[in-house]
LUMNUGU-466483 format. One record per residue: x, y, z of N, C-alpha, C in turn; residue in three letters; residue number from 1. Coordinates in Angstrom, 3 decimals. Each point is the difference from the previous one (the first is absolute). Example, Ala and Ser with C-alpha at 12.3 -4.5 7.8 and 13.67 -1.06 7.14 Angstrom:
! residues 2
+----------+----------+----------+----------+----------+----------+----------+----------+----------+--------+-----+
|     n.px |     n.py |     n.pz |    ca.px |    ca.py |    ca.pz |     c.px |     c.py |     c.pz | residu | num |
+----------+----------+----------+----------+----------+----------+----------+----------+----------+--------+-----+
|   13.190 |   -5.690 |    7.800 |   -0.890 |    1.190 |    0.000 |    0.900 |    1.200 |    0.000 |    Ala |   1 |
|   -0.350 |    1.050 |   -0.720 |    0.820 |    1.190 |    0.060 |   -0.770 |    1.090 |    0.730 |    Ser |   2 |
+----------+----------+----------+----------+----------+----------+----------+----------+----------+--------+-----+
! end
This chain:
! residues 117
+----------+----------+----------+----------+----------+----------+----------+----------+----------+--------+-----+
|     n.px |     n.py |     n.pz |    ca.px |    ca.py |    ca.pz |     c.px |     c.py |     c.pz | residu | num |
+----------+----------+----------+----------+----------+----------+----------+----------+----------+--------+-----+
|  -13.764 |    6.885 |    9.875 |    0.019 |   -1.424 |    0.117 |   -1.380 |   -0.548 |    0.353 |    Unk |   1 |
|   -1.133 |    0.937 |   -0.037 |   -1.168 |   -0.421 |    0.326 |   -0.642 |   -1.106 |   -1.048 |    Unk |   2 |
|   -0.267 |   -1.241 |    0.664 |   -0.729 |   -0.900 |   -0.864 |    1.431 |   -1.236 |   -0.283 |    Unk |   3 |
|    0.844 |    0.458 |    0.082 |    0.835 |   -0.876 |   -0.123 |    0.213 |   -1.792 |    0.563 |    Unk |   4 |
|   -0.282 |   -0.586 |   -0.308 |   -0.279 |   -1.628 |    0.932 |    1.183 |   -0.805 |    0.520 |    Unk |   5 |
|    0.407 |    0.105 |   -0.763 |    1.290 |   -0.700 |   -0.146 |    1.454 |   -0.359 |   -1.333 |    Unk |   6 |
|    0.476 |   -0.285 |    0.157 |    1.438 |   -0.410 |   -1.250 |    0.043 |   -0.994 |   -0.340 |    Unk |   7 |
|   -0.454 |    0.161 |   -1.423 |    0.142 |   -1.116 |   -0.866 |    1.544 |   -0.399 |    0.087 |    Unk |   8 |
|   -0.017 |   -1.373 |   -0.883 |    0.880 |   -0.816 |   -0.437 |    1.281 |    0.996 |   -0.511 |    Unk |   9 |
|   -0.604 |    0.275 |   -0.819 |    1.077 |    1.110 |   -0.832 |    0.334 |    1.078 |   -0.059 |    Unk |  10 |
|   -1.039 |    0.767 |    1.323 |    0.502 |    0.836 |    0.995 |    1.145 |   -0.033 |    0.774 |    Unk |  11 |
|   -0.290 |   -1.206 |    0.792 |    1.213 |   -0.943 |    0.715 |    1.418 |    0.032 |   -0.478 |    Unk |  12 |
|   -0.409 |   -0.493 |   -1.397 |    1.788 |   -0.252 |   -0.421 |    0.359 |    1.220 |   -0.665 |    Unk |  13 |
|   -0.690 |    1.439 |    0.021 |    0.492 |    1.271 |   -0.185 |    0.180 |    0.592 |    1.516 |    Unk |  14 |
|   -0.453 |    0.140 |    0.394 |   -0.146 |    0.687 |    2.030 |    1.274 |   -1.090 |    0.860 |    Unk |  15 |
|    0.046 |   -1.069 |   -0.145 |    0.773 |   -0.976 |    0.677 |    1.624 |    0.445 |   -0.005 |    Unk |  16 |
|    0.801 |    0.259 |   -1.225 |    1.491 |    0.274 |   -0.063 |   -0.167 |    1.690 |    0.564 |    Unk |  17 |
|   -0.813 |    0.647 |    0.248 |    0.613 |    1.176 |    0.019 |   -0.056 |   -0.171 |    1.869 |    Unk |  18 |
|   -0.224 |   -0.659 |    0.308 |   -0.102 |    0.253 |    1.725 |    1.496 |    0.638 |    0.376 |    Unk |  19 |
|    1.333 |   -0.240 |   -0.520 |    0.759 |    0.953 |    0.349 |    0.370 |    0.899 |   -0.286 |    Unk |  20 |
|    0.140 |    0.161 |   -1.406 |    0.277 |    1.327 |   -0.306 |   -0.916 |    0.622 |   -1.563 |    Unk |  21 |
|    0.298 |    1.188 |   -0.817 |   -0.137 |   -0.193 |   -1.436 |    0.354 |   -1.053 |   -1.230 |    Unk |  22 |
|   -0.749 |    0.015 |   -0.790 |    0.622 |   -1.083 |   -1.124 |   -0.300 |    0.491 |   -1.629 |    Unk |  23 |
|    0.349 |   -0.261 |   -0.625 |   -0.261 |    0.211 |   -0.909 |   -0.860 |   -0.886 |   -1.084 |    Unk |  24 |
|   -1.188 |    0.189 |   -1.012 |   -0.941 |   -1.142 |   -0.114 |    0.785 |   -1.339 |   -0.152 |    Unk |  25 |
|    0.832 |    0.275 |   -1.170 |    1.527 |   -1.578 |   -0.289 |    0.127 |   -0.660 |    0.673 |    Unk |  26 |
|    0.319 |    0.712 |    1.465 |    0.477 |   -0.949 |    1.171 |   -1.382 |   -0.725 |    0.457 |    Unk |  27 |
|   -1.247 |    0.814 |    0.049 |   -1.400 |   -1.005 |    0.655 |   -0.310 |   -0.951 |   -1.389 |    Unk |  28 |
|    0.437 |    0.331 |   -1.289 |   -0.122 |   -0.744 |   -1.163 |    1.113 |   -1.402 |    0.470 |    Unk |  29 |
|    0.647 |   -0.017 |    0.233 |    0.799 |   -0.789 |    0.015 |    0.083 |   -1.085 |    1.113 |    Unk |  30 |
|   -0.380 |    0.529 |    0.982 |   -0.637 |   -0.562 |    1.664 |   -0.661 |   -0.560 |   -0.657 |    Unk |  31 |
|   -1.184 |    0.146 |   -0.740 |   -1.158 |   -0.750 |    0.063 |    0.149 |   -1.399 |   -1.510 |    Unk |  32 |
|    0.949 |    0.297 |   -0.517 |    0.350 |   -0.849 |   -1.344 |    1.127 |   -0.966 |    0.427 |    Unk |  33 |
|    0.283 |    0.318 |    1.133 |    0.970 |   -0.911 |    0.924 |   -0.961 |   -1.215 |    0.556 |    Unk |  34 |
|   -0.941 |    0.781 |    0.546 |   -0.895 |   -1.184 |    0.321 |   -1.034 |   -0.470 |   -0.139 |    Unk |  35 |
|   -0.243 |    0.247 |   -1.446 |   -0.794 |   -0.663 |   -0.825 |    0.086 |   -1.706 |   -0.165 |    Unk |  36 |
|   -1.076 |   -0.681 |   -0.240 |    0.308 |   -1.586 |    0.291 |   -0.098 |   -0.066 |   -1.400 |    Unk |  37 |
|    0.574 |   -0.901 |   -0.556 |    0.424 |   -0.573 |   -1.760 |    0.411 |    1.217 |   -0.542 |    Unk |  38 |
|   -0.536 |    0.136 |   -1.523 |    0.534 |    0.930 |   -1.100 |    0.253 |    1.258 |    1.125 |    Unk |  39 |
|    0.606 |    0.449 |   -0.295 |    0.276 |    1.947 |    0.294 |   -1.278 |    0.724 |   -0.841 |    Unk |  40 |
|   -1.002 |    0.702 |    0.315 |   -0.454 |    1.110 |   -0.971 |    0.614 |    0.704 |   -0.517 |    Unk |  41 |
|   -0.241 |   -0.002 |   -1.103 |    0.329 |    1.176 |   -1.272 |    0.220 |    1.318 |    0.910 |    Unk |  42 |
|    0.504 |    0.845 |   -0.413 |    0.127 |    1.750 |    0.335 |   -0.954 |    0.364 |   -0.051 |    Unk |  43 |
|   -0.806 |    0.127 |   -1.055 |   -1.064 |    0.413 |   -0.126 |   -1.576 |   -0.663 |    0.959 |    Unk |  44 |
|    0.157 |   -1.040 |    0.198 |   -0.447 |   -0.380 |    1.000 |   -0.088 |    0.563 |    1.339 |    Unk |  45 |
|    1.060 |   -0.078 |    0.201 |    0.523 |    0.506 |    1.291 |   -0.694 |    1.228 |    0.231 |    Unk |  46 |
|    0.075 |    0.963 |   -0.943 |   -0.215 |    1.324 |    0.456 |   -2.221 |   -0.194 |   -0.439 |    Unk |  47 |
|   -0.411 |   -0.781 |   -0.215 |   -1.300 |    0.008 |   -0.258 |   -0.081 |   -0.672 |    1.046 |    Unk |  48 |
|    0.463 |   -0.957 |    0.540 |    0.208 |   -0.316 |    1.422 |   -0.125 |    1.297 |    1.305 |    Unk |  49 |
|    1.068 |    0.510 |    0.186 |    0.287 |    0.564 |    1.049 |   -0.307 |    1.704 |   -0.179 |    Unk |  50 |
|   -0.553 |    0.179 |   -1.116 |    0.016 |    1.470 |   -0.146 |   -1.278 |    0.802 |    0.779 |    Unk |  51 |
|   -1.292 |   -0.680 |   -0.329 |   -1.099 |   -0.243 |    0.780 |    0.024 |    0.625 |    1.562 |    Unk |  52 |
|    0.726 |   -1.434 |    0.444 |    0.325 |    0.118 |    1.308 |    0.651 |    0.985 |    0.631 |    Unk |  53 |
|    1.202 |    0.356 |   -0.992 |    0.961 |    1.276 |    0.804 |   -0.993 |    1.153 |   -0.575 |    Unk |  54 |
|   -1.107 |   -0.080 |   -0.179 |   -0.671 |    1.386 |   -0.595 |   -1.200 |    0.189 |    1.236 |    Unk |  55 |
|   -0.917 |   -0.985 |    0.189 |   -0.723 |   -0.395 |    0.736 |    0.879 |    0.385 |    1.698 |    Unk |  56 |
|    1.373 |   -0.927 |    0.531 |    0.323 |    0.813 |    1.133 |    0.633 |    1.226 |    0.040 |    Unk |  57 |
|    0.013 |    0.706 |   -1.182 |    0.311 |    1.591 |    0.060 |   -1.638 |    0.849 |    0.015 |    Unk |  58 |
|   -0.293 |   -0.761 |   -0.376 |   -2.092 |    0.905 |    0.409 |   -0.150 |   -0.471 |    1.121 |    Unk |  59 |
|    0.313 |   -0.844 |    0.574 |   -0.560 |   -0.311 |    1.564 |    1.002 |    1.092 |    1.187 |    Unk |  60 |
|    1.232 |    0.383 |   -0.661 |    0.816 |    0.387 |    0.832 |    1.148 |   -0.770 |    1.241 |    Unk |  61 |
|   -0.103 |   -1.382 |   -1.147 |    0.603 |   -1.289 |    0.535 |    1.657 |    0.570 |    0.020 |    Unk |  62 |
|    0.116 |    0.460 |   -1.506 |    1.296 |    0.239 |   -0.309 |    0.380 |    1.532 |   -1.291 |    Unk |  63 |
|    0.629 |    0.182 |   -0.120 |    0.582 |    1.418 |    0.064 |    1.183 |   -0.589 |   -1.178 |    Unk |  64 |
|   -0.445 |    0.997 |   -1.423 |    1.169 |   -0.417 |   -1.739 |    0.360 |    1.097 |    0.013 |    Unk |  65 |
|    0.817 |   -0.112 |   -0.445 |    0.991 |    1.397 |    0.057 |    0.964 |   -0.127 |   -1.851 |    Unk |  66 |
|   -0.234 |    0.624 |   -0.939 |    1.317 |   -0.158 |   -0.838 |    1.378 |    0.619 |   -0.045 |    Unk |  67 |
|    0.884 |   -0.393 |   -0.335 |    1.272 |    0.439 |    0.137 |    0.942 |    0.062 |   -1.344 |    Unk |  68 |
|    0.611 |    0.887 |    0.222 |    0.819 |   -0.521 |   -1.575 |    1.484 |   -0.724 |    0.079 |    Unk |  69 |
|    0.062 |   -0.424 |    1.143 |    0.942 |   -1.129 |    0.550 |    0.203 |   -0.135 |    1.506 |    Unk |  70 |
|   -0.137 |   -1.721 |   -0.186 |    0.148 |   -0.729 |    1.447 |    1.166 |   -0.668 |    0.013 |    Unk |  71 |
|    0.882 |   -0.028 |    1.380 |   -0.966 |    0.544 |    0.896 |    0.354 |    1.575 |    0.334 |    Unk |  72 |
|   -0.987 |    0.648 |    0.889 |   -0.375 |    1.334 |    0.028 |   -0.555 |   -0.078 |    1.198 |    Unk |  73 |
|    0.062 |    0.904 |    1.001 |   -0.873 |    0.299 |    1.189 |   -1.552 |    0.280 |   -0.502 |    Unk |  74 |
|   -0.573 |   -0.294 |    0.676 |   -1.468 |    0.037 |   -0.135 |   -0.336 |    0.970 |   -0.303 |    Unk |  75 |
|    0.597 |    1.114 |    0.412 |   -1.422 |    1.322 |    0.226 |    0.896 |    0.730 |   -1.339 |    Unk |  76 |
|    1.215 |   -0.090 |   -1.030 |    0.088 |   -0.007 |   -0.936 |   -1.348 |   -0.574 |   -1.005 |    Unk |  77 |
|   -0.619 |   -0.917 |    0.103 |   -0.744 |   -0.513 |   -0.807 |   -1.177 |    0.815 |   -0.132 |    Unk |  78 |
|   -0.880 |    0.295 |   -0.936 |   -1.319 |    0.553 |   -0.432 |   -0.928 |   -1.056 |   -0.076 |    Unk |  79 |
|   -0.653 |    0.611 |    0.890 |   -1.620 |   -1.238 |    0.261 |   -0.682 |   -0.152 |   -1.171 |    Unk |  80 |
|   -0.609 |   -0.989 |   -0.355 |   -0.750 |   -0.288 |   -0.816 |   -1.675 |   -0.309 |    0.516 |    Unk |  81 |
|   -0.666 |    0.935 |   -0.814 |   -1.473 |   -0.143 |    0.812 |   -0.508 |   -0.933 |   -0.690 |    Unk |  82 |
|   -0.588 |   -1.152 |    0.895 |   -0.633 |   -1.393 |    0.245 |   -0.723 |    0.082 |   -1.457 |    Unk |  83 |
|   -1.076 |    1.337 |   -0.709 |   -0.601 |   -0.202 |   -1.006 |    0.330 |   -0.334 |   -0.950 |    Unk |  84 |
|    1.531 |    0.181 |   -0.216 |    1.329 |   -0.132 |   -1.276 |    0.493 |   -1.081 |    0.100 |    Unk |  85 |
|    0.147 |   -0.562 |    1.459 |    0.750 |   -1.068 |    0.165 |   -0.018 |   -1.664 |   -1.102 |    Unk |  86 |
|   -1.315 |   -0.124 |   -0.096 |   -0.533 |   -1.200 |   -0.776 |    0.851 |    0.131 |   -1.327 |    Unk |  87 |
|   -0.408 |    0.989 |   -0.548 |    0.636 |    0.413 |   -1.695 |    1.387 |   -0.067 |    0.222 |    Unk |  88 |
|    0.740 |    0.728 |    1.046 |    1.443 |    0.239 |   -0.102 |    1.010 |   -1.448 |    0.590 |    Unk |  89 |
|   -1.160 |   -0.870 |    0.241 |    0.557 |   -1.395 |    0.695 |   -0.368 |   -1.190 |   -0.319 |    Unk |  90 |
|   -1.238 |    0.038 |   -1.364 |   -0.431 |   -1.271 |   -1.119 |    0.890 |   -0.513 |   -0.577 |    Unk |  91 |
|    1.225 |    0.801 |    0.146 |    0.772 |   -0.303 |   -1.158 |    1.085 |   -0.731 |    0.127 |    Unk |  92 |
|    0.759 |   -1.455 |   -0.825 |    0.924 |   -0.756 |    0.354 |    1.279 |    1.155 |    0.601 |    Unk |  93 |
|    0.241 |    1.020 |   -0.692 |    1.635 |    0.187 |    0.367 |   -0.446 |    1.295 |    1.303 |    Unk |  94 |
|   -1.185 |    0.262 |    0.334 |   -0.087 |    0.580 |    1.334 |    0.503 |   -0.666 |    0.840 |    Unk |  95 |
|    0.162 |   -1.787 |   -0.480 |    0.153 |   -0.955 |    1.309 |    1.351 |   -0.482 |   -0.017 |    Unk |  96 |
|    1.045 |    0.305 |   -0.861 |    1.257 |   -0.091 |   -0.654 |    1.054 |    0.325 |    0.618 |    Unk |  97 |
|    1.155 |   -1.129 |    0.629 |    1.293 |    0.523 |    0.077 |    0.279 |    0.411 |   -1.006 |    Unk |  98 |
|    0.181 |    0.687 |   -1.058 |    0.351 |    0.247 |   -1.231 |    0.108 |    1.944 |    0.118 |    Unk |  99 |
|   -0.904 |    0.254 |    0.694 |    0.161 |    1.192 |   -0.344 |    0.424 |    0.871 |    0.092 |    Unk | 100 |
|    0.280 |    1.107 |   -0.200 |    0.956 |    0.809 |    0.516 |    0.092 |    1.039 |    0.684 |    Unk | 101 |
|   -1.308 |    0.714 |   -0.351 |   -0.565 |    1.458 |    0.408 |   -1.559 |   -0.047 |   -0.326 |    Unk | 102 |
|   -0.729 |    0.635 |    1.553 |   -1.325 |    0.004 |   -0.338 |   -0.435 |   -1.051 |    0.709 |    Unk | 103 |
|    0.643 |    0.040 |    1.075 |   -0.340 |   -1.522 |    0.891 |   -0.923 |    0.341 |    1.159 |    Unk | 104 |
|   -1.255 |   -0.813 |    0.422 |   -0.605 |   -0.482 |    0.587 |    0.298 |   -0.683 |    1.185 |    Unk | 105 |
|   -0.373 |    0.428 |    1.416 |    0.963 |   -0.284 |    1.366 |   -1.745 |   -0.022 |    0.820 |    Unk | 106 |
|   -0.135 |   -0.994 |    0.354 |   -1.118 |    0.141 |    0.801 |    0.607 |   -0.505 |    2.292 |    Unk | 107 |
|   -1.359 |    0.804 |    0.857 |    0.949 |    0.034 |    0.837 |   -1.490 |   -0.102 |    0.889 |    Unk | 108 |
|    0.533 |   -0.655 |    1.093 |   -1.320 |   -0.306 |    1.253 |   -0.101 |    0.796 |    0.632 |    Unk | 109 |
|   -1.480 |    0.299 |    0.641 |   -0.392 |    1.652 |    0.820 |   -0.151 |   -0.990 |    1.088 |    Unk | 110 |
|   -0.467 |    0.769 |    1.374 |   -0.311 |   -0.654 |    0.767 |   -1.230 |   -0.562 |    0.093 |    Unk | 111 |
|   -1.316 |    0.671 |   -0.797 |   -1.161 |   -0.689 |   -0.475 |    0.527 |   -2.104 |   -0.541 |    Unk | 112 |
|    0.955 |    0.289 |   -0.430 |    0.683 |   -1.195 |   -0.893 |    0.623 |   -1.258 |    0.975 |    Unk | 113 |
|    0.712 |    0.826 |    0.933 |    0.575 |   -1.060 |    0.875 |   -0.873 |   -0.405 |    0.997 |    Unk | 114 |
|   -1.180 |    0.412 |    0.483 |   -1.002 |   -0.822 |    0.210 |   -0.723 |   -0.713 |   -0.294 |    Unk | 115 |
|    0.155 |   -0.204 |   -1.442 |   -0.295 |   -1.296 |   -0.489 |    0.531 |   -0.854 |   -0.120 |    Unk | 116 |
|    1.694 |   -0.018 |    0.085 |    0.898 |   -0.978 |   -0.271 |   -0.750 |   -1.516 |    1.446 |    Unk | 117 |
+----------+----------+----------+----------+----------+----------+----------+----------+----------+--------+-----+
! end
């Protein structure tokens, strides 16, 4: 976490819903398209939006992705995803998708993380 300054905007509205438990990206996709002011962003938006961010606080050690091949699932079922993959495996609209079915994306706060809340 060395060098780290602070949490962006869109850090925020990825790091913010997980303060209690795991989630899956859909559910922080959906938090944040809830409270969006006017139009809703596109899907694809969304995830050029927020993908960044949930990639960025998995290199800081903000927060902790795990995939699963169905949620919900206890955590330590899930296989980590290393932060370098994360960007590619989370650009994508249906990474950010209630839709999917298997192959899901669950991101989760360390304690590095909840000191930023």
């Amino acid at each position: 976490m060395t060098g780290y300054d602070g949490v962006t905007y869109q850090e925020e509205i990825v790091l913010q819903p997980l303060e209690d438990s795991p989630l899956p990206l859909w559910e922080i996709a959906e938090d944040f398209v809830r409270a969006a002011v006017g139009e809703p962003p596109a899907p694809q938006a969304v995830a050029e939006i927020l993908a960044p961010a949930l990639t960025s606080l998995a290199t800081h050690g903000l927060i902790e992705v795990r995939r699963f091949d169905v949620w919900p699932a206890p955590w330590e079922a899930g296989v980590p995803v290393d932060p370098d993959r994360l960007l590619h495996e989370s650009q994508h609209a249906e990474a950010w998708s209630r839709g999917r079915t298997h192959d899901l994306l669950a991101a989760h706060i360390t304690e590095v993380g909840i000191r930023w809340l």
